[in-house]
N, CA, C and O atoms as a GROMACS GRO file, in nm:
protein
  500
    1UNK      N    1   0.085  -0.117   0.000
    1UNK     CA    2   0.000   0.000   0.000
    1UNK      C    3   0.090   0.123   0.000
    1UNK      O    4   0.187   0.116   0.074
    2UNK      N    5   0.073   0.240  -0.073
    2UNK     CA    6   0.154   0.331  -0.105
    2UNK      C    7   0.115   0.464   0.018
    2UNK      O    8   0.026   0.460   0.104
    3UNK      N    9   0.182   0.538   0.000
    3UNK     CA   10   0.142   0.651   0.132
    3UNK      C   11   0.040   0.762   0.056
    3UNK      O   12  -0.022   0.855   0.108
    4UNK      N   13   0.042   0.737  -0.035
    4UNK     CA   14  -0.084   0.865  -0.124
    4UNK      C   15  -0.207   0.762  -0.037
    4UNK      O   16  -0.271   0.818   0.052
    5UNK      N   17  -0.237   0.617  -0.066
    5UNK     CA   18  -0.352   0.536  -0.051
    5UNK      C   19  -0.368   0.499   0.077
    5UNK      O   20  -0.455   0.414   0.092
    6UNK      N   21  -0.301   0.541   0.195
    6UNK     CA   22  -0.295   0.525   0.317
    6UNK      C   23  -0.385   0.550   0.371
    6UNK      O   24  -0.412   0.649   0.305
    7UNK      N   25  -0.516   0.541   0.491
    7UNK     CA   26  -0.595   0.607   0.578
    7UNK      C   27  -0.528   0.685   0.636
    7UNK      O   28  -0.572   0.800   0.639
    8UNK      N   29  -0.419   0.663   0.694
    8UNK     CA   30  -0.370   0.776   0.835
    8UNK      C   31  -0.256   0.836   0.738
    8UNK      O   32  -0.156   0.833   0.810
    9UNK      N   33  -0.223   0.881   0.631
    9UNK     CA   34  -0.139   0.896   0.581
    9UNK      C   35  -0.150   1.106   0.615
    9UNK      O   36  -0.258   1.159   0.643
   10UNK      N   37  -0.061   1.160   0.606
   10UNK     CA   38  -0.087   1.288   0.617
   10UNK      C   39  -0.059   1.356   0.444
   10UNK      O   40   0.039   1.345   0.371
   11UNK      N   41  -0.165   1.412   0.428
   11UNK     CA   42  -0.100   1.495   0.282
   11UNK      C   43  -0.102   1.676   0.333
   11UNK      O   44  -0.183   1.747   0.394
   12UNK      N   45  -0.024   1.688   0.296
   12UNK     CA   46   0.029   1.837   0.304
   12UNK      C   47  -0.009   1.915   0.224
   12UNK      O   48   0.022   2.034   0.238
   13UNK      N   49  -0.088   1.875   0.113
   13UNK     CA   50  -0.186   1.964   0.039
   13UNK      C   51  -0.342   1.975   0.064
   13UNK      O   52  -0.419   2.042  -0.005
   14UNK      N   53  -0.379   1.890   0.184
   14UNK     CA   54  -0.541   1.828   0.184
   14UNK      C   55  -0.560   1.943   0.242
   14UNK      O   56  -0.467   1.998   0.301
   15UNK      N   57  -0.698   2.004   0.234
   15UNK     CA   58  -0.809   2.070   0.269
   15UNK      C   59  -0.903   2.092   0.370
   15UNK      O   60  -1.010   2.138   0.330
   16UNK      N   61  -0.892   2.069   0.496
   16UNK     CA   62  -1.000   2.055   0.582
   16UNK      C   63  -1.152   2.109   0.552
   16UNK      O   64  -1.161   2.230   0.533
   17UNK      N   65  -1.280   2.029   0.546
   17UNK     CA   66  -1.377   2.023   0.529
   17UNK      C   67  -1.431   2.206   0.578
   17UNK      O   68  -1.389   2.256   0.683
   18UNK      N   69  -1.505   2.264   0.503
   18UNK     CA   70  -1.514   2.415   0.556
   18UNK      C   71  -1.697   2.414   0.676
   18UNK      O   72  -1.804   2.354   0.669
   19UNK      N   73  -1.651   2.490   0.746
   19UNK     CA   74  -1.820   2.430   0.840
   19UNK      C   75  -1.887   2.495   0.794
   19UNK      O   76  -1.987   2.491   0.866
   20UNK      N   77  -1.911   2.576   0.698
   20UNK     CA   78  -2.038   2.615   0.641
   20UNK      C   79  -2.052   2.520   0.475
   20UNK      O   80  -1.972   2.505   0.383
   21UNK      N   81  -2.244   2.456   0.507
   21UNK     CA   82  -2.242   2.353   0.387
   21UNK      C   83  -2.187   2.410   0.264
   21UNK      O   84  -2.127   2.340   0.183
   22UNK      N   85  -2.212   2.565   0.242
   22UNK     CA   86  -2.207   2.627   0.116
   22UNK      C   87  -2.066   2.664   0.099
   22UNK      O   88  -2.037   2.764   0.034
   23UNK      N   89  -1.985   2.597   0.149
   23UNK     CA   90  -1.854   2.641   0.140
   23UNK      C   91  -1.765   2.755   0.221
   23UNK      O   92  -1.643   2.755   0.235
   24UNK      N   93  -1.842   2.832   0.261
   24UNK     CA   94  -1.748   2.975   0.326
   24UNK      C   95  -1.679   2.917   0.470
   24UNK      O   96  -1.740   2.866   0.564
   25UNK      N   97  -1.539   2.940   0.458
   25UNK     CA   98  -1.488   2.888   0.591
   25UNK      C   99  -1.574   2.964   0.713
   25UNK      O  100  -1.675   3.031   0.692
   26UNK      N  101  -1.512   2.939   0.849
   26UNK     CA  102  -1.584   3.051   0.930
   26UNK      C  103  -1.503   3.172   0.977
   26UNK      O  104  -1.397   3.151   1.037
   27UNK      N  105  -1.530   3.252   0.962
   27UNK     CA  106  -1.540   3.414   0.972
   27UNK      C  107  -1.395   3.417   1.107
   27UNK      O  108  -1.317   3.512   1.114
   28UNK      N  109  -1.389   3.318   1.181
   28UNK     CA  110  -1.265   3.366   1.283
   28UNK      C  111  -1.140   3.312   1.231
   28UNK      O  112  -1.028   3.361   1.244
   29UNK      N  113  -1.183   3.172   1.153
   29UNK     CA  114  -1.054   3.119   1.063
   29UNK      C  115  -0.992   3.218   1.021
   29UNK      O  116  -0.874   3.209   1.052
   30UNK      N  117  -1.021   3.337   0.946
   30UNK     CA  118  -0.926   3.438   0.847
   30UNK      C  119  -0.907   3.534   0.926
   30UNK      O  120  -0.844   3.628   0.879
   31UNK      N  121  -0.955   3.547   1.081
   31UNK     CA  122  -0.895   3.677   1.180
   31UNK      C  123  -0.974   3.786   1.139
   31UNK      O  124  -0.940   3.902   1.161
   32UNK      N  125  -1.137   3.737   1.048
   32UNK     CA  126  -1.221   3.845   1.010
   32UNK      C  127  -1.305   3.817   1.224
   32UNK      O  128  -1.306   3.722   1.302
   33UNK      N  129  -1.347   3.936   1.227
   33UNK     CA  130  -1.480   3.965   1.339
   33UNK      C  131  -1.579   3.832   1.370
   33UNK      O  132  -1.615   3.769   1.271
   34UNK      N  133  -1.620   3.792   1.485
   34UNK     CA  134  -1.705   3.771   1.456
   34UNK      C  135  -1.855   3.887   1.583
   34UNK      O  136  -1.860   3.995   1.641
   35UNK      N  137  -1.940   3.771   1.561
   35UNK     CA  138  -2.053   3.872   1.597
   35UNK      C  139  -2.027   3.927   1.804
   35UNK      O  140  -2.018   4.042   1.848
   36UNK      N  141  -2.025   3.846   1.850
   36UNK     CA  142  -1.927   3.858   1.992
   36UNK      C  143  -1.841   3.989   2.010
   36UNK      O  144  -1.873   4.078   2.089
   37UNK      N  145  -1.707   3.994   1.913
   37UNK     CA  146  -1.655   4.073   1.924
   37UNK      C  147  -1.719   4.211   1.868
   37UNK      O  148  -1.675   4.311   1.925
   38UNK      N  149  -1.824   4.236   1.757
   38UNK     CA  150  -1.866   4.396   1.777
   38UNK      C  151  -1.965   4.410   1.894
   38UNK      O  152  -2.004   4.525   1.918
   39UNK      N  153  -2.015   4.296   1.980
   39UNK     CA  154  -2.152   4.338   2.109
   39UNK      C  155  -2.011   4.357   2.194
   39UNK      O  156  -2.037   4.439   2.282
   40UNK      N  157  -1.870   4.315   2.205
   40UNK     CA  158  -1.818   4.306   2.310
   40UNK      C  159  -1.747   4.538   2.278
   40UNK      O  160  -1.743   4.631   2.359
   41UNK      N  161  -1.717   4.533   2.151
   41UNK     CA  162  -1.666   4.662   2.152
   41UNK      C  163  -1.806   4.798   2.173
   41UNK      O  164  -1.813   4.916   2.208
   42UNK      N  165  -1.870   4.721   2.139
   42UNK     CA  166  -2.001   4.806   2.156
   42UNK      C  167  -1.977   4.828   2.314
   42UNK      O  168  -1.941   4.942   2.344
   43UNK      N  169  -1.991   4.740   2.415
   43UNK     CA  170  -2.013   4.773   2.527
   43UNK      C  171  -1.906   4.844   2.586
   43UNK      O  172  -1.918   4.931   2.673
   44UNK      N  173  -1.757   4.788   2.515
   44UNK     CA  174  -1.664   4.884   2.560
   44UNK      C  175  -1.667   5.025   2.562
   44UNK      O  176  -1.624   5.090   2.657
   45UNK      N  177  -1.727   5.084   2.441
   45UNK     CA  178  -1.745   5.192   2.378
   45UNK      C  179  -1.873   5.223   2.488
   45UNK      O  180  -1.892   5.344   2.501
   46UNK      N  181  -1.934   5.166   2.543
   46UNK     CA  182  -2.064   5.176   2.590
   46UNK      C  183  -2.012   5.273   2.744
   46UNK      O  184  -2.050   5.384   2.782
   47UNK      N  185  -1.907   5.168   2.808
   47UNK     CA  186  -1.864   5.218   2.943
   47UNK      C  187  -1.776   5.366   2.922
   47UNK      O  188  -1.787   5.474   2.979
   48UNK      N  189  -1.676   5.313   2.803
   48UNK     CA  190  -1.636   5.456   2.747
   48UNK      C  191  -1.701   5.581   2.798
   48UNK      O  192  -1.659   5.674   2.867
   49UNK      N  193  -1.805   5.558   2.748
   49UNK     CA  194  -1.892   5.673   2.722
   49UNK      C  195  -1.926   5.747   2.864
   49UNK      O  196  -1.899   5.862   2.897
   50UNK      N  197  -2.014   5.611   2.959
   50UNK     CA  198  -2.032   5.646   3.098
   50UNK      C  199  -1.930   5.693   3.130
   50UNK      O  200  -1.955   5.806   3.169
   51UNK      N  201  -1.743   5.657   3.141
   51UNK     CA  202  -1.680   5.754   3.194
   51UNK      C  203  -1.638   5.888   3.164
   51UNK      O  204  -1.595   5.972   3.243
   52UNK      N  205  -1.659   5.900   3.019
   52UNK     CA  206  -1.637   6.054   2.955
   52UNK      C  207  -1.729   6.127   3.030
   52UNK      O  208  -1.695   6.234   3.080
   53UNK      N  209  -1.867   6.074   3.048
   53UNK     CA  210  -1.984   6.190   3.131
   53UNK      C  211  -1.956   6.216   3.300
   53UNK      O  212  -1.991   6.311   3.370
   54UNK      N  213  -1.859   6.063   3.346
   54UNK     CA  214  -1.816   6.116   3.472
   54UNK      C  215  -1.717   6.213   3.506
   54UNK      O  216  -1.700   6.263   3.617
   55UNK      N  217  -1.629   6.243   3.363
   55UNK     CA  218  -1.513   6.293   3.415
   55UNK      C  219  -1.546   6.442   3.482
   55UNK      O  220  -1.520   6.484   3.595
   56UNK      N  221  -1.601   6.494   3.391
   56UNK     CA  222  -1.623   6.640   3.456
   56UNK      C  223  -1.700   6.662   3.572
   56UNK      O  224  -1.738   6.769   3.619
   57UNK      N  225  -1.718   6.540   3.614
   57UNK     CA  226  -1.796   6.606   3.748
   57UNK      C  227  -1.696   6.571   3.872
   57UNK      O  228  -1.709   6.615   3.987
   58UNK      N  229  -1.592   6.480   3.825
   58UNK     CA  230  -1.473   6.382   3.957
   58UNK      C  231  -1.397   6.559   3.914
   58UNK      O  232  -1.419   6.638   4.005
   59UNK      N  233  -1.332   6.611   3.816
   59UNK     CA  234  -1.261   6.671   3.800
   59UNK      C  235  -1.347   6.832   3.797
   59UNK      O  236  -1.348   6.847   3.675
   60UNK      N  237  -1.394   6.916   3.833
   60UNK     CA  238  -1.451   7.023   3.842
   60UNK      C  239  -1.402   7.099   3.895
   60UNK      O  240  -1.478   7.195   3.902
   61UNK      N  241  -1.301   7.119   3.949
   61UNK     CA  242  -1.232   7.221   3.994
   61UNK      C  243  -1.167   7.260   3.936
   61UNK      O  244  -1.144   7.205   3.828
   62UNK      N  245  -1.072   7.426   3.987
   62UNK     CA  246  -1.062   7.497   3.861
   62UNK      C  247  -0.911   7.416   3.863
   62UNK      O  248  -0.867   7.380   3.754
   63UNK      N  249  -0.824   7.383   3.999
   63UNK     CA  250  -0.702   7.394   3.956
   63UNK      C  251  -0.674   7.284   3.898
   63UNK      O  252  -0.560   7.265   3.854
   64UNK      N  253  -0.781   7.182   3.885
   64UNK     CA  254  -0.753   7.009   3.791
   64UNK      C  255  -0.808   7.025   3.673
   64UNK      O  256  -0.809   6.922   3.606
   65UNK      N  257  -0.856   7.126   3.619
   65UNK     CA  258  -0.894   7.123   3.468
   65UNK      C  259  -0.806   7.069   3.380
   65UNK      O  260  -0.854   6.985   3.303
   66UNK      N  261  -0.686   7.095   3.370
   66UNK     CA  262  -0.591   7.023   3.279
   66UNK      C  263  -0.580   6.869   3.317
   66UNK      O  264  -0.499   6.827   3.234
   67UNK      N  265  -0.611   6.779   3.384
   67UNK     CA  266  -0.622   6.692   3.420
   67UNK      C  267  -0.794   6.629   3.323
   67UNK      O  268  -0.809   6.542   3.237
   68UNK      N  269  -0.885   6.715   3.384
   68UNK     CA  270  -1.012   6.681   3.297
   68UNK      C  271  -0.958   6.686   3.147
   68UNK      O  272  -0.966   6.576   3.093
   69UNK      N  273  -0.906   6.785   3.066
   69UNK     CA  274  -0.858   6.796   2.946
   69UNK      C  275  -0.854   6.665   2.903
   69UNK      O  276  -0.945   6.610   2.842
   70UNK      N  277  -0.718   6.600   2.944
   70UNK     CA  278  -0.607   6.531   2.926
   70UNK      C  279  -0.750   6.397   2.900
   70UNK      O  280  -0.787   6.332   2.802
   71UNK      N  281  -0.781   6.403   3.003
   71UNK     CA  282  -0.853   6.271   3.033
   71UNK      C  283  -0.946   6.280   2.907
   71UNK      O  284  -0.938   6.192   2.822
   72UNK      N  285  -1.035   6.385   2.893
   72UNK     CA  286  -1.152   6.337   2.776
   72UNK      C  287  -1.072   6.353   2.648
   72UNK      O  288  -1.126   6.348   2.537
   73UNK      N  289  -0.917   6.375   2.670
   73UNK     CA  290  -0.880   6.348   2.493
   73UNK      C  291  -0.894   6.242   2.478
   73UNK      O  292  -0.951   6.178   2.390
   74UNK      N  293  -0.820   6.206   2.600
   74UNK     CA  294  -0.714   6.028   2.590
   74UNK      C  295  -0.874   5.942   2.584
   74UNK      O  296  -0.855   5.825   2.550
   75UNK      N  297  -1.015   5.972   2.608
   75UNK     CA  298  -1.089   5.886   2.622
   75UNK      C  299  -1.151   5.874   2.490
   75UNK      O  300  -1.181   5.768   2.435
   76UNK      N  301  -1.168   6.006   2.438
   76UNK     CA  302  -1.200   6.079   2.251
   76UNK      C  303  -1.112   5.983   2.180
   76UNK      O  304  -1.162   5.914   2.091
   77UNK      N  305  -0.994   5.971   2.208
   77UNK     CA  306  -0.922   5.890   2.150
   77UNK      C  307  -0.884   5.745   2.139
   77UNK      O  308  -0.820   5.682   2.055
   78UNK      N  309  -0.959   5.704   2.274
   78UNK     CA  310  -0.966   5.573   2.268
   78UNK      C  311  -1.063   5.512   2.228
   78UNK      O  312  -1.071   5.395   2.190
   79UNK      N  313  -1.149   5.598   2.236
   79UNK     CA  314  -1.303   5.572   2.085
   79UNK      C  315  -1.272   5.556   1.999
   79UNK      O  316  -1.268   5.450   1.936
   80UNK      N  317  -1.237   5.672   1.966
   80UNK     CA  318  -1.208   5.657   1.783
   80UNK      C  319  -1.169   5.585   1.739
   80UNK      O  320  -1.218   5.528   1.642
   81UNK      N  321  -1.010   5.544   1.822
   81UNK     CA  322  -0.966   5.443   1.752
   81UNK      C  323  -1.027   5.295   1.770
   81UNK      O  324  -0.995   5.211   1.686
   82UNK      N  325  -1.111   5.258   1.870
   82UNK     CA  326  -1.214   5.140   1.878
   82UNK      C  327  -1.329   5.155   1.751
   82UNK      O  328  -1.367   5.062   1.680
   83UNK      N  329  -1.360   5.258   1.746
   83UNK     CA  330  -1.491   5.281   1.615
   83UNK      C  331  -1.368   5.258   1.475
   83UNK      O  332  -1.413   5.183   1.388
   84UNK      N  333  -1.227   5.313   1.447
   84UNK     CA  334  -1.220   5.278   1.326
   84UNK      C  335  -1.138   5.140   1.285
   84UNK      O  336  -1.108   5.101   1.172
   85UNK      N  337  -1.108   5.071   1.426
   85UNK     CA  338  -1.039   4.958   1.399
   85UNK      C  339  -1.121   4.836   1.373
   85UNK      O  340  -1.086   4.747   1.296
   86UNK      N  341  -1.259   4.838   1.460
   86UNK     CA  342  -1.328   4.778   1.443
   86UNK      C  343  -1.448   4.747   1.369
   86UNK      O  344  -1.484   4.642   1.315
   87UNK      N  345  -1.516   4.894   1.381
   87UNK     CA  346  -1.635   4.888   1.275
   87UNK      C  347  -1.595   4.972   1.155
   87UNK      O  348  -1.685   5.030   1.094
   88UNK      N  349  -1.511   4.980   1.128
   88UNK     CA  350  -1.456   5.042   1.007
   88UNK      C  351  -1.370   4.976   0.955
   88UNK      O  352  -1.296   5.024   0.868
   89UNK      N  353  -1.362   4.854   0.997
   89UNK     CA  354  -1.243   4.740   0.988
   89UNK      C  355  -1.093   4.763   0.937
   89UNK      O  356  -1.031   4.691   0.858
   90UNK      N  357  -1.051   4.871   0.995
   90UNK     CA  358  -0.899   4.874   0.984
   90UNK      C  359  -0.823   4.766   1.016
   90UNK      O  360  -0.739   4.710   0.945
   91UNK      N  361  -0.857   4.740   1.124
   91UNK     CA  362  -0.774   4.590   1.164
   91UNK      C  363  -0.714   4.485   1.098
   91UNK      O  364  -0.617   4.414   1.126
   92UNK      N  365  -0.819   4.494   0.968
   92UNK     CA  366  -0.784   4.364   0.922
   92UNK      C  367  -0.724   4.420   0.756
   92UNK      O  368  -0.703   4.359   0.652
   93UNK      N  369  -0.713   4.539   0.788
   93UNK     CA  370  -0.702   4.596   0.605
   93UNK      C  371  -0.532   4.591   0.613
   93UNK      O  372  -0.492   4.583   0.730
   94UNK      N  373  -0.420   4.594   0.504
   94UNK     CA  374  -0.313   4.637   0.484
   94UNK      C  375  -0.244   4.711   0.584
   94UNK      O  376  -0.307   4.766   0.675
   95UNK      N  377  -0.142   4.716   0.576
   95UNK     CA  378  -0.055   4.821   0.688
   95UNK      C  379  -0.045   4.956   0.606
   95UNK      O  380  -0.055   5.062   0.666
   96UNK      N  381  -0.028   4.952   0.480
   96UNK     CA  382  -0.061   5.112   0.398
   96UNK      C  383  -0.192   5.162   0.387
   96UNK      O  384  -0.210   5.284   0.391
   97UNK      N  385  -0.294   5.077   0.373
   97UNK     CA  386  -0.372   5.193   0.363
   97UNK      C  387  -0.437   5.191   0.564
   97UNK      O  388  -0.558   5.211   0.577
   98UNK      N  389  -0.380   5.176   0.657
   98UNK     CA  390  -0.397   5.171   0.816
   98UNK      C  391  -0.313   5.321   0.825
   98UNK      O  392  -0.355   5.407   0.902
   99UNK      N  393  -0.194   5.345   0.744
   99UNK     CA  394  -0.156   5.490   0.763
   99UNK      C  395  -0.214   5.594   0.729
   99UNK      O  396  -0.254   5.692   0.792
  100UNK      N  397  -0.218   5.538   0.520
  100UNK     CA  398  -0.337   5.680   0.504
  100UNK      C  399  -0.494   5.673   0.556
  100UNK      O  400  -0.570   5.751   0.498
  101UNK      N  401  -0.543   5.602   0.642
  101UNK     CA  402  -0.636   5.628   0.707
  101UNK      C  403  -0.661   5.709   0.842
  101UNK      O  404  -0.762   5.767   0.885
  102UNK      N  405  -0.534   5.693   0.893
  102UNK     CA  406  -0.493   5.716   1.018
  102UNK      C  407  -0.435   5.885   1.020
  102UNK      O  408  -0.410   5.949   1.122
  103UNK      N  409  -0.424   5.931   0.887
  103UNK     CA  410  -0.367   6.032   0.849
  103UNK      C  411  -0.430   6.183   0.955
  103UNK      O  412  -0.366   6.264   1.022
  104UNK      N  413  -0.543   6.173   0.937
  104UNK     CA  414  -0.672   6.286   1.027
  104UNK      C  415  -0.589   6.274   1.127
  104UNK      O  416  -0.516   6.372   1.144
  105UNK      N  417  -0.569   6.147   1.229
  105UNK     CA  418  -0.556   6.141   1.344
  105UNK      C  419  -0.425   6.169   1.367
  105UNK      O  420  -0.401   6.198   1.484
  106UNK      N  421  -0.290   6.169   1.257
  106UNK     CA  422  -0.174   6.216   1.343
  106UNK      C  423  -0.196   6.408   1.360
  106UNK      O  424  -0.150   6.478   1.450
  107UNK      N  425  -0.273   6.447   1.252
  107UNK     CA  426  -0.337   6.584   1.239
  107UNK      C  427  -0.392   6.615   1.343
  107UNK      O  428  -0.390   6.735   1.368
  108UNK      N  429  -0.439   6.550   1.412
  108UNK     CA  430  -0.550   6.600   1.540
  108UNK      C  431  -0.498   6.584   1.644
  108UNK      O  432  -0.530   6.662   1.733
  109UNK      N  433  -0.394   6.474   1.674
  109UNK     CA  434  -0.280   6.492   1.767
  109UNK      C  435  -0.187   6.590   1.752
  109UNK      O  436  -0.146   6.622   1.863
  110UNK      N  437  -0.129   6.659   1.655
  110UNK     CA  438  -0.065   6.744   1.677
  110UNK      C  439  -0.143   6.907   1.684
  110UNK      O  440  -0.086   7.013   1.711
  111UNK      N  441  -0.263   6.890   1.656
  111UNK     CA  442  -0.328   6.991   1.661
  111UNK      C  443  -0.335   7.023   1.831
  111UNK      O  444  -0.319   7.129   1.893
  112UNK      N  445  -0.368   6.871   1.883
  112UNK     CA  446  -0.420   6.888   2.025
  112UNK      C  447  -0.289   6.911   2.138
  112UNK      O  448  -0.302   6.929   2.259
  113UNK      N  449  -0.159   6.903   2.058
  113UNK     CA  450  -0.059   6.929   2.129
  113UNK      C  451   0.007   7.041   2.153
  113UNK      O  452   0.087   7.062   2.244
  114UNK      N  453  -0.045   7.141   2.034
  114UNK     CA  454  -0.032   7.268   1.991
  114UNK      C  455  -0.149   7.327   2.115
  114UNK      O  456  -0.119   7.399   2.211
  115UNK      N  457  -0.253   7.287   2.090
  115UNK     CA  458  -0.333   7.377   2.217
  115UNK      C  459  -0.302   7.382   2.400
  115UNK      O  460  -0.319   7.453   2.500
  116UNK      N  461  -0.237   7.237   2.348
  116UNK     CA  462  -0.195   7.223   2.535
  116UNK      C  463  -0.088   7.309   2.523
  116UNK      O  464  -0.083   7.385   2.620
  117UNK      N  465   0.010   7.330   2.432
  117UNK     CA  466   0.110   7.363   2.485
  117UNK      C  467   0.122   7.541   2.498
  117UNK      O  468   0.191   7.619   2.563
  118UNK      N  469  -0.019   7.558   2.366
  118UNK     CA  470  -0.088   7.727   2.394
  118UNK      C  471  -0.102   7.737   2.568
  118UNK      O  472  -0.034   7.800   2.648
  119UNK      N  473  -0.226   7.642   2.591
  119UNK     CA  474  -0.258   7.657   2.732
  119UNK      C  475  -0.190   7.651   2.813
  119UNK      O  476  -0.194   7.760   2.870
  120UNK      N  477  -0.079   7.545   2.891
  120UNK     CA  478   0.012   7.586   2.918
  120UNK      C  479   0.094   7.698   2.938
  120UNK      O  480   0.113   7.757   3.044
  121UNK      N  481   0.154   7.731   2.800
  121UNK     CA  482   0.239   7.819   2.795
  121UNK      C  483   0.145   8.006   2.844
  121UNK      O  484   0.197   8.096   2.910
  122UNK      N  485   0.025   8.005   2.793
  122UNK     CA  486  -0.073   8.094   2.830
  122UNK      C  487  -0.061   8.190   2.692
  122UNK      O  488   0.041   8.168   2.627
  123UNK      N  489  -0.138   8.281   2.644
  123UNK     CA  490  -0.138   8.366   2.515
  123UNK      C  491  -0.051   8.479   2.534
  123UNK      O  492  -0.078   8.528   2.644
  124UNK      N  493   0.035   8.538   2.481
  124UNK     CA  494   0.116   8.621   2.448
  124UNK      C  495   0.039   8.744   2.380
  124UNK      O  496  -0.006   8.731   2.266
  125UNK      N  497   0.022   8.893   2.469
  125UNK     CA  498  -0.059   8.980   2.399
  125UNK      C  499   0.043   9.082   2.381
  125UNK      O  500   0.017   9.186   2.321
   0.00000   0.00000   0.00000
């Protein structure tokens, strides 16, 4: 008996059977989403949210305002980038077009670094 005609023989080109009848492998095989992970970012995004509405009230004083700042960027920002990695599926796209997508956002970081460092530094009249 030859090793092509073997039962237990291993071939290194064979195919594993796909679990959907119509052929489509399943959706986590290729590192695409499945339905779990957008209810799980949803809710992330969900608590997100509850703490962006707490911040200003833990932080309300005048001399921690830069502290509130800081916090609802870094939280603005940890949205965004959950809304475009996930439901905008960056994640799974190329590493070139993940830059020119990402392009707005090195813009808006340096925009937002320019204002702290206005504020900070205070206006010059």
């Amino acid at each position: 008996m030859s090793a092509a005609s073997h039962p237990t023989s291993h071939d290194p080109h064979a195919q594993a059977a796909p679990a959907d009848p119509h052929g489509a492998p399943p959706a986590a095989a290729h590192g695409h989403p499945t339905t779990s992970t957008f209810i799980t970012i949803w809710l992330v995004l969900g608590f997100l949210t509850v703490v962006e509405l707490a911040v200003p009230q833990v932080y309300d004083a005048e001399w921690n305002r830069h502290t509130k700042w800081v916090l609802l960027v870094l939280l603005a920002i940890s949205k965004a980038m959950l809304v475009g990695l996930y439901f905008m599926h960056l994640k799974w796209e190329a590493k070139w077009l993940k830059w020119i997508a990402l392009m707005p956002a090195y813009m808006g970081i340096a925009a937002v670094l320019l204002m702290c460092e206005e504020a900070w530094r205070g206006s010059v009249t």
